[in-house]
GUNUMI-270535 format. One line per 5 residues: number of its first residue (from 1); their letters; for each residue y, z, x of N, C-alpha, C. Coordinates in Angstrom, 2 decimals. Layout:
<pts>
NUM	A	Y/Z/X/Y/Z/X/Y/Z/X ~ ...
</pts>
This chain:
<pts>
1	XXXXX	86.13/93.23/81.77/85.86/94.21/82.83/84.89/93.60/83.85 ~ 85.06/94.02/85.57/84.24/93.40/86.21/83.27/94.62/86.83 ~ 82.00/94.84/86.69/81.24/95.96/87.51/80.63/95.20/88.48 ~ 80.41/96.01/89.32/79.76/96.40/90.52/79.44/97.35/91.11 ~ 78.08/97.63/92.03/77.42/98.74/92.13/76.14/98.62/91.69
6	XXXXX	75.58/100.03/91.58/74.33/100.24/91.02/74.10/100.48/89.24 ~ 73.37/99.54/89.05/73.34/100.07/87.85/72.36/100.95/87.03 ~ 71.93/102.03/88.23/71.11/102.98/88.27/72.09/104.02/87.90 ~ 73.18/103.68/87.85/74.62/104.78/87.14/74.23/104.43/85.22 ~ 74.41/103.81/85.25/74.22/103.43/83.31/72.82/103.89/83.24
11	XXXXX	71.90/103.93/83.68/70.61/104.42/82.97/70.54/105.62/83.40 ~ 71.70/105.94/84.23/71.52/107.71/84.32/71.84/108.10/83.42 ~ 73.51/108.09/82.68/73.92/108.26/81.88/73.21/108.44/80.78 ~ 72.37/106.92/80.30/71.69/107.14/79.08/70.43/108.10/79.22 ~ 69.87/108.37/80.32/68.66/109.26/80.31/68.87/110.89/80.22
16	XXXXX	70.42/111.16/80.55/70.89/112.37/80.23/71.42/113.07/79.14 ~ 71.70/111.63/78.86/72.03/111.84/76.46/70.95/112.23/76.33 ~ 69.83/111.19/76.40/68.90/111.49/75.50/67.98/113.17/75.73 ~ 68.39/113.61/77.25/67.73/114.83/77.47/68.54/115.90/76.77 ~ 69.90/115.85/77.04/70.70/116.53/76.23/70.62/116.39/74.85
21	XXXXX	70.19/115.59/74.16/70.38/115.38/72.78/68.42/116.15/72.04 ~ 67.67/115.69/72.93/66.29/116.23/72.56/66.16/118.22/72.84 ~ 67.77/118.80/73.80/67.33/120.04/74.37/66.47/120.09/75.27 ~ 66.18/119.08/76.16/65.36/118.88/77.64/66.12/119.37/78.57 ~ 65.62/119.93/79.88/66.11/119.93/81.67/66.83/118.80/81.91
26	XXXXX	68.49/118.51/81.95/68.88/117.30/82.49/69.93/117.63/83.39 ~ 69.77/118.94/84.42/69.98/119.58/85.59/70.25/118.88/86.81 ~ 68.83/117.89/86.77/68.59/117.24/87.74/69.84/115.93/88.21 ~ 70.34/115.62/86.88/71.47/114.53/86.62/72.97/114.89/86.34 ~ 73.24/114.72/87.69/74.72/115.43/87.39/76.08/113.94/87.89
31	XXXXX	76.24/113.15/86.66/77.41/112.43/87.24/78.40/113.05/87.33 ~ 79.44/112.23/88.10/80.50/112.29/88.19/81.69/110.72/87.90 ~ 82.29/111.26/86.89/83.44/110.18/86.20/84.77/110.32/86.78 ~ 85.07/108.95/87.43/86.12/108.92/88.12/87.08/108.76/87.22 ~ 88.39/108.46/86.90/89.15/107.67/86.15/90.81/107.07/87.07
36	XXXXX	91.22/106.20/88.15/92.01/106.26/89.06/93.67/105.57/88.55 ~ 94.45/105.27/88.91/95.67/105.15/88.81/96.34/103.48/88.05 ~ 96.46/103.35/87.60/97.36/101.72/87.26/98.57/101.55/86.42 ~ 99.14/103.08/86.09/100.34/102.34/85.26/99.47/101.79/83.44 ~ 100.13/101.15/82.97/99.85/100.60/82.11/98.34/99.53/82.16
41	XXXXX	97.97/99.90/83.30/96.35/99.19/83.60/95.76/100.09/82.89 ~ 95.89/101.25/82.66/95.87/102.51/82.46/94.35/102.18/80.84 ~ 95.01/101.05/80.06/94.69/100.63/79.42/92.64/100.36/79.27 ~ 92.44/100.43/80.57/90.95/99.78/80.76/90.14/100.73/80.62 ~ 90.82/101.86/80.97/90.45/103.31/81.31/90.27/103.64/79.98
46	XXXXX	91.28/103.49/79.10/91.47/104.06/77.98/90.08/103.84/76.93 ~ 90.23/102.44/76.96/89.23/101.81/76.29/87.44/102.19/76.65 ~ 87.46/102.63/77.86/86.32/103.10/78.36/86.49/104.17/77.91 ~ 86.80/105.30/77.80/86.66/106.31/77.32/86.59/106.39/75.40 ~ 87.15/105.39/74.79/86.82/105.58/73.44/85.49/104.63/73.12
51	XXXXX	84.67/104.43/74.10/83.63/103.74/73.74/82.53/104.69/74.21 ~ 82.99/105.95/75.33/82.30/106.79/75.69/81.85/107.85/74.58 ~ 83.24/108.06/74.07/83.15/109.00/73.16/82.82/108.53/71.56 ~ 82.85/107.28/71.12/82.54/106.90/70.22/80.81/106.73/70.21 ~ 80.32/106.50/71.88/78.66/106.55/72.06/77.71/108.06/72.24
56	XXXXX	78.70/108.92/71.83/78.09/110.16/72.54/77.88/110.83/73.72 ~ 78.61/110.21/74.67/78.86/110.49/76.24/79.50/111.35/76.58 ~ 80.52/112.46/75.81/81.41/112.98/76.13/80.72/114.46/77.16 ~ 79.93/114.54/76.66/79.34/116.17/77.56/78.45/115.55/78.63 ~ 77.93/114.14/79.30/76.95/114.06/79.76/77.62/113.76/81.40
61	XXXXX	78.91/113.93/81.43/79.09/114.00/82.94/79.33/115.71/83.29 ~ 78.90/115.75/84.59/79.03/117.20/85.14/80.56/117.29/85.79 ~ 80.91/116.71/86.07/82.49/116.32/86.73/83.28/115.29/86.43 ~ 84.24/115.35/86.51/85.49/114.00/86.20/86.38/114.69/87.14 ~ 87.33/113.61/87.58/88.13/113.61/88.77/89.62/112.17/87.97
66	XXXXX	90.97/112.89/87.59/91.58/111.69/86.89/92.76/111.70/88.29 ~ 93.39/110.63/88.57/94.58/111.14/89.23/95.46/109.16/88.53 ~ 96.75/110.14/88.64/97.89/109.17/87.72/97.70/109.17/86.70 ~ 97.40/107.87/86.64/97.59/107.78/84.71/96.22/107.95/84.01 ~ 94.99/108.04/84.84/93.60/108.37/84.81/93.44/109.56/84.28
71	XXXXX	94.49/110.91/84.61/94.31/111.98/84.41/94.33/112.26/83.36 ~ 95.81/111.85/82.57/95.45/112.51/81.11/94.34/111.62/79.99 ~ 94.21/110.10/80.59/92.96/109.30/80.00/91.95/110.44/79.76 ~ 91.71/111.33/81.08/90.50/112.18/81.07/90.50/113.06/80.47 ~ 92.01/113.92/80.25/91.95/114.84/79.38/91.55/114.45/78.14
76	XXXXX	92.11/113.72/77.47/92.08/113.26/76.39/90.49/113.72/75.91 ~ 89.72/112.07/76.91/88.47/112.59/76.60/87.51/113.15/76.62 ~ 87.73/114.47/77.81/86.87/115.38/77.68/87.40/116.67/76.54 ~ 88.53/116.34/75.74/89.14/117.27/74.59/88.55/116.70/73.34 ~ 88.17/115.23/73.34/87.35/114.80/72.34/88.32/113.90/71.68
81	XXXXX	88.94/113.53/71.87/89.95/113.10/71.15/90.43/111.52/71.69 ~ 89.78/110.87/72.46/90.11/109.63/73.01/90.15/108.60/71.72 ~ 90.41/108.71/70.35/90.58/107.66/69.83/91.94/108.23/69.82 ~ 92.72/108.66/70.17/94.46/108.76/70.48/94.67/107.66/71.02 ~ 94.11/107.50/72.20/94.58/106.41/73.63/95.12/105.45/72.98
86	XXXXX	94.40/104.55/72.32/95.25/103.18/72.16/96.74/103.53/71.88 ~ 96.81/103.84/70.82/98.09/104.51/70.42/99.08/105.01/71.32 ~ 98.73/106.23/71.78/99.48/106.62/72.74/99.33/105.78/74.33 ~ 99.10/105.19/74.82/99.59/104.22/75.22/100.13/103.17/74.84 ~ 99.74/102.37/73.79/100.82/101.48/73.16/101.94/101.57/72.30
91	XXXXX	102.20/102.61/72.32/103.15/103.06/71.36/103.98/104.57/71.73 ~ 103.62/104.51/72.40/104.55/106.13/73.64/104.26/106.34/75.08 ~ 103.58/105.58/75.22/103.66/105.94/77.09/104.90/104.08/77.24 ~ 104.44/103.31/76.41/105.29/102.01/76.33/106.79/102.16/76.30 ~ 106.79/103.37/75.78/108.41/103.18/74.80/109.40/103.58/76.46
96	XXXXX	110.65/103.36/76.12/111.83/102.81/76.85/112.15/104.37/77.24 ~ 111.54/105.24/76.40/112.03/106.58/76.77/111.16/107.34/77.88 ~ 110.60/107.02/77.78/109.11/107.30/79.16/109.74/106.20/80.70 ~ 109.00/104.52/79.93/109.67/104.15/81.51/110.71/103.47/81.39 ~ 111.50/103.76/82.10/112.96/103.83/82.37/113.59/102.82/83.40
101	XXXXX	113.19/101.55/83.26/113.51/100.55/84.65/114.90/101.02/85.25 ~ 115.85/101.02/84.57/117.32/100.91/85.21/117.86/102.44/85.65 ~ 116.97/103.43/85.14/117.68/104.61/85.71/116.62/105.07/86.69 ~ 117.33/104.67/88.09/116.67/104.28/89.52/116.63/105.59/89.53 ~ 116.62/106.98/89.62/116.29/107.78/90.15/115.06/108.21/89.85
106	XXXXX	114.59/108.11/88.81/113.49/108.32/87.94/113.17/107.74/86.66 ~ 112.46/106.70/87.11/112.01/105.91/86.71/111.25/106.21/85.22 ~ 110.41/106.69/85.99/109.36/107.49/84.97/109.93/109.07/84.24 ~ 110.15/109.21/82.85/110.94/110.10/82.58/109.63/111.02/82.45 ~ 109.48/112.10/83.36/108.16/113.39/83.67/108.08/114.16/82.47
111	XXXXX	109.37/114.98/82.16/110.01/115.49/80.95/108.97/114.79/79.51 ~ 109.61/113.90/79.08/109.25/112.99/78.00/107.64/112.70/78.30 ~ 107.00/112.59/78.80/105.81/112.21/79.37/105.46/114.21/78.91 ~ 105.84/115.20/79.45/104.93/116.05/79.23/105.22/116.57/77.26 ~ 106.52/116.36/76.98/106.76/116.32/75.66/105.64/115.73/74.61
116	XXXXX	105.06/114.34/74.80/104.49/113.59/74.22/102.92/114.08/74.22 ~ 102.42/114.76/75.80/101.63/115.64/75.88/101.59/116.90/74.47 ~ 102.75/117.59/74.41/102.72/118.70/73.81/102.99/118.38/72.06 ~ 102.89/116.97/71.92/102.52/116.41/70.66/104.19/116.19/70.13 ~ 104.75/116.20/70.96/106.02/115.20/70.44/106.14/114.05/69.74
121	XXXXX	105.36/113.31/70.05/104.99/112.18/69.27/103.83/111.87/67.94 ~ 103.38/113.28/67.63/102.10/113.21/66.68/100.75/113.21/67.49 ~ 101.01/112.38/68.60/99.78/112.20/69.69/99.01/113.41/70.82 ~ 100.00/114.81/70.90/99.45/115.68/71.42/97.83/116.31/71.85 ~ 98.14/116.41/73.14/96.67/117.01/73.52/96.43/118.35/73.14
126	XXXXX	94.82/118.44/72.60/94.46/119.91/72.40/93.82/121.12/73.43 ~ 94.96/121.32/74.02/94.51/121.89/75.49/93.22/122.63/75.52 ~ 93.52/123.87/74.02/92.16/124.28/73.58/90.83/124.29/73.82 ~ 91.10/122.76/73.26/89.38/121.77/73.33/88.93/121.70/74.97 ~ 90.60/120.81/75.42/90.17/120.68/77.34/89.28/122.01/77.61
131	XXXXX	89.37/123.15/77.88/89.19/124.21/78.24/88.16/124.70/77.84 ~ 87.45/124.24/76.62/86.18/124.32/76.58/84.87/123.25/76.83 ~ 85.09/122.31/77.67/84.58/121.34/77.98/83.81/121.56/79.30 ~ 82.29/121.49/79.14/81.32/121.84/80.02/81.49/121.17/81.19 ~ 82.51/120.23/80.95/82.43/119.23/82.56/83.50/120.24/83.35
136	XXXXX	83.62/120.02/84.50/84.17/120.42/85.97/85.39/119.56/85.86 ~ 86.56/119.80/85.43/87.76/118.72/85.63/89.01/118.82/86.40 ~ 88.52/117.81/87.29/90.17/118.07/88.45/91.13/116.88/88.06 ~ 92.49/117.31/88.68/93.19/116.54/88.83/93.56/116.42/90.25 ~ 93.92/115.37/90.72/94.21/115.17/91.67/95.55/114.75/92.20
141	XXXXX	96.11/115.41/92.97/97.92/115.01/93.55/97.92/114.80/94.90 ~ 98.84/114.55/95.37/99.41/114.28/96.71/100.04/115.48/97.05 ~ 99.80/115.87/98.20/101.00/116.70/99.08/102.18/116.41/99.25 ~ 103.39/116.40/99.20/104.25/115.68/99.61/104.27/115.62/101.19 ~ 104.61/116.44/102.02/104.71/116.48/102.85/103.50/116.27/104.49
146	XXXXX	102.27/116.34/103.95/101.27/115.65/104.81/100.50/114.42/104.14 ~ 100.92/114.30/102.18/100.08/113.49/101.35/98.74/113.74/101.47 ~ 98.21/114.58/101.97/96.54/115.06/101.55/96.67/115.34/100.31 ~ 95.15/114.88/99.87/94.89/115.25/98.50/94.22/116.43/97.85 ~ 94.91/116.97/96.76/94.72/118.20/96.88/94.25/118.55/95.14
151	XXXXX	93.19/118.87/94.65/92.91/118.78/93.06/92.77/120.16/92.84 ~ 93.11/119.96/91.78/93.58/121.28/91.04/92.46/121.20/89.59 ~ 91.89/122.35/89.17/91.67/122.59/87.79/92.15/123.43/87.21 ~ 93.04/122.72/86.05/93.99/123.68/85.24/93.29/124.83/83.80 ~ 93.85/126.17/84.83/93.25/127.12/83.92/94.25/127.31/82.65
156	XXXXX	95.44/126.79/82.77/96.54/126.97/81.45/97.00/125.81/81.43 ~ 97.76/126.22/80.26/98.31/124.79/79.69/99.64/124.36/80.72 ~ 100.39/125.46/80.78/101.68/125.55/81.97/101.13/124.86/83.72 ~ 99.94/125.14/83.96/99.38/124.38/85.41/98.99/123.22/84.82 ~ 98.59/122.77/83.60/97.87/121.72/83.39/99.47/120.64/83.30
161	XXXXX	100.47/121.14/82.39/101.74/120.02/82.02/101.95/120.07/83.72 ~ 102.51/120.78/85.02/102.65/120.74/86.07/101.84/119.57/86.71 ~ 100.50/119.92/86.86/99.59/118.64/87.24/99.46/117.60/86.44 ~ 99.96/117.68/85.61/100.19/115.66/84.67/101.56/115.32/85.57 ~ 102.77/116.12/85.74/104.35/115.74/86.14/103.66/115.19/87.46
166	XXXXX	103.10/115.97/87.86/102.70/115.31/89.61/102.11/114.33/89.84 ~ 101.06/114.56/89.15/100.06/112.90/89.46/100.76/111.65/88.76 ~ 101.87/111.45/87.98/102.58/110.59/87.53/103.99/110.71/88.16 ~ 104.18/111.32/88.99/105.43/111.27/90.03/105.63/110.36/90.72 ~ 105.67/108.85/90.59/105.32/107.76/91.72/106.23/108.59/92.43
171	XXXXX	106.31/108.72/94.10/106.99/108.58/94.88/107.65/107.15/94.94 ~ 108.98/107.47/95.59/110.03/106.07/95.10/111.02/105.98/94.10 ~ 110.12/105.69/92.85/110.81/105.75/91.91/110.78/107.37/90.96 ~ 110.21/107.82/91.55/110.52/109.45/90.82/111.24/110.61/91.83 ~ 112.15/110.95/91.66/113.18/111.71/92.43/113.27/113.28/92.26
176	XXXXX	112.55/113.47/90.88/112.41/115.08/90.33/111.19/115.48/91.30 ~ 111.85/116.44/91.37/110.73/117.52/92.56/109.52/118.82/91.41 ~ 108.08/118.24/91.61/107.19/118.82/91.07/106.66/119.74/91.75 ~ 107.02/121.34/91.53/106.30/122.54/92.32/105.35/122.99/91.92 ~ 104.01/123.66/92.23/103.09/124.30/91.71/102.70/125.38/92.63
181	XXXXX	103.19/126.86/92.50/102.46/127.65/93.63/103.93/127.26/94.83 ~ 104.90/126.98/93.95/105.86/126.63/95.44/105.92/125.39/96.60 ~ 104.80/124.75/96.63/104.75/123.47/97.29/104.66/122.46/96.70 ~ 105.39/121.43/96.78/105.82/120.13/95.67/104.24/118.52/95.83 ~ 104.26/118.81/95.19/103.18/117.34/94.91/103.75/116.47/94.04
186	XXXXX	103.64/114.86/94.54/103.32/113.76/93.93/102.15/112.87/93.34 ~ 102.37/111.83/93.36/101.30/110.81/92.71/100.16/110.98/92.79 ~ 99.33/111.27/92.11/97.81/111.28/93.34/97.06/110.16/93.81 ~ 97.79/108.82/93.65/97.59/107.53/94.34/97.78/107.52/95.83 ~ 98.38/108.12/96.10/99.36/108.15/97.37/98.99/109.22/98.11
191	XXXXX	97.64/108.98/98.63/97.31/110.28/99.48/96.33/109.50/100.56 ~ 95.90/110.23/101.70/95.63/110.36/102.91/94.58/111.25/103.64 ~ 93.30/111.09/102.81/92.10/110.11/102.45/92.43/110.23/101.32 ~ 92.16/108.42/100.80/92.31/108.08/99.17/91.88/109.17/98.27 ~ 92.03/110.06/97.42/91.81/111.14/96.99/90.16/110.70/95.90
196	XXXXX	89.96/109.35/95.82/88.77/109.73/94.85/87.99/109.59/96.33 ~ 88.35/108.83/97.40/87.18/109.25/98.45/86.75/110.79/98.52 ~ 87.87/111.25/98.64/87.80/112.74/98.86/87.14/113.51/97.68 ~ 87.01/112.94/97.04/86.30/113.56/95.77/84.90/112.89/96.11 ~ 84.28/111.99/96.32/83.08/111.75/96.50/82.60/112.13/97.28
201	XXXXX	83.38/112.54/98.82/82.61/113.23/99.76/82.33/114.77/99.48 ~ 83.00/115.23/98.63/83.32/116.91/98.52/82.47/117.36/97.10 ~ 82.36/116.35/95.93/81.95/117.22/94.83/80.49/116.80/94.51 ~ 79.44/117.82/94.26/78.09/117.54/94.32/77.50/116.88/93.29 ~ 77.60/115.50/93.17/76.75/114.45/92.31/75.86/113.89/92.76
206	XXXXX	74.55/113.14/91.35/73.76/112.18/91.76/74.08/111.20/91.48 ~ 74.92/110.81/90.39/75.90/108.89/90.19/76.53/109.56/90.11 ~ 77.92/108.47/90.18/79.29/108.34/90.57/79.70/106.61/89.39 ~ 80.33/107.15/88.36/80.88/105.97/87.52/82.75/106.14/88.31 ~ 82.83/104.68/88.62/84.85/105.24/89.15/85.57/103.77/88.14
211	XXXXX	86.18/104.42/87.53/86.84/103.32/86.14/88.13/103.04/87.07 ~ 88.43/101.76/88.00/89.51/101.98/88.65/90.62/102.14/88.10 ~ 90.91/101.32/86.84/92.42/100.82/86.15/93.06/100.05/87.14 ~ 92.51/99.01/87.97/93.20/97.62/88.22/92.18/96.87/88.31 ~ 92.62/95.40/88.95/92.23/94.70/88.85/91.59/94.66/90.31
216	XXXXX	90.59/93.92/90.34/89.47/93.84/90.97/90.29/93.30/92.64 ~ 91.45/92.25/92.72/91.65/91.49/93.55/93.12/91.67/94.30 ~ 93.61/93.02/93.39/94.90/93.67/93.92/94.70/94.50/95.05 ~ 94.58/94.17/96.46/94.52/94.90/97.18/95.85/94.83/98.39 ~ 96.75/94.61/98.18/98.00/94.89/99.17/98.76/95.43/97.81
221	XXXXX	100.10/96.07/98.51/101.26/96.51/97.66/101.54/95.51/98.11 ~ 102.91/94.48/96.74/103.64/93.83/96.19/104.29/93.80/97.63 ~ 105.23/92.17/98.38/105.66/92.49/99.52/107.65/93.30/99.02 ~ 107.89/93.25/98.40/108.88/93.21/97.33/108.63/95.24/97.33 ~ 107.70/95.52/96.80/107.12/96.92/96.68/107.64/97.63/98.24
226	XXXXX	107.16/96.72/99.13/107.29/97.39/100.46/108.64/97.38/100.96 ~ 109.12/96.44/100.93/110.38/96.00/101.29/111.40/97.63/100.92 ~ 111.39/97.77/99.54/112.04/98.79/98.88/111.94/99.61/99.43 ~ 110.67/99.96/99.39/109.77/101.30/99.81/110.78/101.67/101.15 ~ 110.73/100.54/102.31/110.88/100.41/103.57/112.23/100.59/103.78
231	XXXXX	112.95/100.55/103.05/114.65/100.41/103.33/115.40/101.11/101.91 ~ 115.13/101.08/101.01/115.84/101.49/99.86/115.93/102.76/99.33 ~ 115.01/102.89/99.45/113.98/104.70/99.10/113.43/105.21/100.10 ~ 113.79/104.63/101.20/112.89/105.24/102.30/113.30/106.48/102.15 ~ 114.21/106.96/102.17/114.28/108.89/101.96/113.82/109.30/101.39
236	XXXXX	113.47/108.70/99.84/112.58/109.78/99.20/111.24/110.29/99.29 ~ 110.85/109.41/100.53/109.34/109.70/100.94/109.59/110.54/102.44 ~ 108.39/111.60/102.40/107.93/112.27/104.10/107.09/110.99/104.46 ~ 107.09/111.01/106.03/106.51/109.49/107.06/105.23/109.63/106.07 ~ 104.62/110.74/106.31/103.32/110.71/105.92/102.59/110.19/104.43
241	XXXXX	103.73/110.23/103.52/103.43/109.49/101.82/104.32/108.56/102.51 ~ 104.92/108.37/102.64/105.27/106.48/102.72/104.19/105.88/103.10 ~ 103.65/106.04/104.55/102.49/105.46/104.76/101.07/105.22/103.52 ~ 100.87/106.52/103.50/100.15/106.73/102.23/100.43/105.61/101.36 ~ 101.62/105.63/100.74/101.99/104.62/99.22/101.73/103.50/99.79
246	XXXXX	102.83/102.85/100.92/102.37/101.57/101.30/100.37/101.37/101.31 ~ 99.65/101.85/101.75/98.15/101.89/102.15/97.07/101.88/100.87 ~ 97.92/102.32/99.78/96.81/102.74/98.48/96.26/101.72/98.12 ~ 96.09/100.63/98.06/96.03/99.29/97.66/94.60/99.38/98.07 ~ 94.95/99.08/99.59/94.04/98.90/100.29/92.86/100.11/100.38
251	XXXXX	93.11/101.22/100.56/92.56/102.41/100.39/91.96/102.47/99.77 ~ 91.94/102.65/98.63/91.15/102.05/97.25/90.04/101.02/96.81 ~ 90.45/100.02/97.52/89.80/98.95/97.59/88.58/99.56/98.74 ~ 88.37/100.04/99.95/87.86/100.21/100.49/86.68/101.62/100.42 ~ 87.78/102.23/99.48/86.87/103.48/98.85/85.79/102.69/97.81
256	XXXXX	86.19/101.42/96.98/85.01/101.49/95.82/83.93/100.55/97.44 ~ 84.53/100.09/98.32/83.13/98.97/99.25/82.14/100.17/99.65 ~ 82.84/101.20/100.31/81.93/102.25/100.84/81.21/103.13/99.85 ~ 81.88/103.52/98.57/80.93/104.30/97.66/80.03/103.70/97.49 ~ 80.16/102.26/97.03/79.02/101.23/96.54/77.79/101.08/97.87
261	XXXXX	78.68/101.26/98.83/77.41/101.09/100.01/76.77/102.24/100.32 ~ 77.26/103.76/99.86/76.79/105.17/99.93/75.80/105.55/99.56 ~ 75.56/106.25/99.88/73.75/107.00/99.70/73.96/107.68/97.80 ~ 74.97/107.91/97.17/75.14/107.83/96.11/74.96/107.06/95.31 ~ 74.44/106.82/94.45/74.22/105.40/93.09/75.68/105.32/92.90
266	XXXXX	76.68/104.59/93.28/77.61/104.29/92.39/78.12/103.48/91.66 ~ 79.11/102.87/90.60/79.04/101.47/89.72/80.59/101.82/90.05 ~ 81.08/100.75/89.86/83.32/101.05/90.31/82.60/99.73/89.03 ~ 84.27/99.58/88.24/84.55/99.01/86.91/86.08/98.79/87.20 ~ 86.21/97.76/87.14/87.82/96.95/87.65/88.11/96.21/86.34
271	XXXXX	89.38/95.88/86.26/89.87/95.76/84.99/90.09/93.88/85.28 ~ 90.43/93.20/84.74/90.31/91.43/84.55/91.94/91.12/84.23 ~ 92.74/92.03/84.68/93.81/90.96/84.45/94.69/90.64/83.75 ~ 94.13/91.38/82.08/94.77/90.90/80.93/95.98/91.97/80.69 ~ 96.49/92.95/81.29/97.93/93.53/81.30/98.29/93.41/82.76
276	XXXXX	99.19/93.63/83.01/100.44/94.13/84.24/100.22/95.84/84.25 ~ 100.73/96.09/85.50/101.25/97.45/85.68/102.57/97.85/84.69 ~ 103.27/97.28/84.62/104.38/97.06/83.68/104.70/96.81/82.32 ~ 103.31/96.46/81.92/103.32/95.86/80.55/104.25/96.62/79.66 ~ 104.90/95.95/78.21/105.32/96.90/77.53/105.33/96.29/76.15
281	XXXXX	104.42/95.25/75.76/103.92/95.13/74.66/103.45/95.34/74.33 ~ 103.03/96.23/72.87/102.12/96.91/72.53/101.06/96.22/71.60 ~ 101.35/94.61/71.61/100.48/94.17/71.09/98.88/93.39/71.95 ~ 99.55/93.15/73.00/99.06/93.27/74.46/97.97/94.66/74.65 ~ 98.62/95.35/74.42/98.11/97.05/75.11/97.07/96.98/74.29
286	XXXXX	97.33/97.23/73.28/95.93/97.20/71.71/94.97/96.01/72.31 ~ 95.19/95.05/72.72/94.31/94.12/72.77/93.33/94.59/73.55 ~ 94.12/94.64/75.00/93.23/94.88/76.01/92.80/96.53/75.75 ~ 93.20/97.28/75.56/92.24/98.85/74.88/90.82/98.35/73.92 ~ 90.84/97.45/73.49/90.09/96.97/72.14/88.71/96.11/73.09
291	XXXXX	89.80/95.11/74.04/88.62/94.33/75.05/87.50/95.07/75.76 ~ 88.29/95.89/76.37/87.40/97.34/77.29/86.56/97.74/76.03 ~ 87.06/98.47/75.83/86.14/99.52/74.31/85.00/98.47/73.93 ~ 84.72/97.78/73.61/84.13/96.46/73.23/82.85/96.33/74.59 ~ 83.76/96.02/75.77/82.74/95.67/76.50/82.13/96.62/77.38
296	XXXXX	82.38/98.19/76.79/81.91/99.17/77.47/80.66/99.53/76.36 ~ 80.87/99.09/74.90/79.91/99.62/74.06/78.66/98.70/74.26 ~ 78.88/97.24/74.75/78.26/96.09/74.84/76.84/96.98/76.08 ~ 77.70/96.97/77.04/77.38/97.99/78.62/76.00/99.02/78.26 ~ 76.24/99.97/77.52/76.27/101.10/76.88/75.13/100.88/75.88
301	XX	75.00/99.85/75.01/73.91/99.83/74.28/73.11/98.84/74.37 ~ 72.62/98.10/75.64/71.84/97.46/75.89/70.70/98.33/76.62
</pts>
């Protein structure tokens, strides 16, 4: 993992365990935990969160903000339950029945993805738990049609499976139309201001931890990515998310320069490399879940 930022974010953290854990005023300290988009990067995220929750961190942020594959990372661990992740990412978000290379309409099977949610696989979330969790938790989607970003906190389990289908909707390769309230949302990568900007300008913190789930040095879409985007699928996008998708790269990248330069303490945590967006070995996936976890506890107890 590569950080950067302040690392006036990690000794917040730990100064708010320990107030929380003694029954002290720790009012004054309100983070906010990002968790952002990568596909099977997804992995870095993961691993940060079972080192969170394996250290006692789970109640000490005031907010979390997940969008893509960040989101249900977050559910997970604000339900308590993040020693799932490895697993369910290496062993069911991997499998052939989720992503779907050759059946171009939808790529990503949404369906199967919220199934596996509802413990299809043994791995199920305990919505329950989500719902009693002192933190503030959004998800974040795309508009389709202007791509503003728009977060939602799910009061049921029925808005909550809705906002997982959306924020994992790549536009492009996902063709199923996600409604909530009647107006359709996608990815929440693919929005117009980068949606964790929009979360840093809008939700009231004193640190800001943002776990990107890529790599530190990915900042254009693939020219191959665009190309498609630009001629192949161009219908399945409004002007306004095409632009958007093509831009996230960069967007992103420019959201962690300015948080880090913001009147906020913030730390951004980029992942090194060791999976693909694509990955689908699960011996791979375990590794790098295991690397993170490792070097977040390293982080964490110094």
């Amino acid at each position: 993992m590569i950080l950067e930022g302040d690392n006036r974010v990690i000794d917040a953290l730990k100064e708010k365990k320990r107030l929380m854990e003694a029954k002290q005023e720790h009012g004054h300290i309100r983070p906010l935990l990002m968790v952002g988009a990568g596909l099977m990067k997804g992995v870095y995220g993961a691993g940060a969160m079972v080192a969170l929750e394996e250290l006692g961190y789970r109640q000490v942020f005031s907010s979390a903000v997940g969008l893509s594959s960040g989101a249900p990372t977050l559910a997970y661990f604000l339900a308590g339950q993040a020693a799932v992740l490895p697993g369910l990412i290496a062993e069911d978000v991997a499998s052939t029945k989720l992503i779907r290379p050759l059946h171009l309409r939808n790529v990503v099977n949404l369906e199967y993805f919220v199934d596996i949610l509802r413990g299809a696989t043994g791995r199920g979330l305990d919505f329950s738990a989500l719902l009693r969790t002192p933190t503030d938790f959004k998800v974040a989607v795309s508009a389709y049609k202007t791509a503003r970003p728009v977060f939602f906190t799910p009061g049921s389990e029925n808005v909550f499976m809705d906002c997982m289908r959306a924020t994992v909707a790549i536009p492009g390769i996902v063709t199923q139309k996600v409604k909530i309230d009647g107006a359709r949302y996608v990815d929440g990568a693919s929005t117009q201001p980068y949606a964790l900007d929009a979360a840093y300008q809008t939700i009231d913190a004193t640190h800001v931890l943002a776990i990107m789930n890529q790599d530190r040095d990915a900042s254009h879409s693939p020219r191959m990515e665009k190309f498609i985007s630009a001629t192949l699928v161009r219908h399945r996008f409004s002007p306004a998310l095409l632009e958007a998708s093509t831009l996230r790269h960069a967007a992103r990248n420019q959201f962690a320069q300015q948080a880090i330069a913001g009147p906020i303490p913030t730390t951004v945590v980029w992942g090194d490399a060791r999976v693909g967006s694509y990955e689908r070995e699960a011996i791979r996936l375990y590794e790098a879940t295991e690397a993170s976890r490792v070097w977040w506890r390293e982080l964490l107890s110094t």
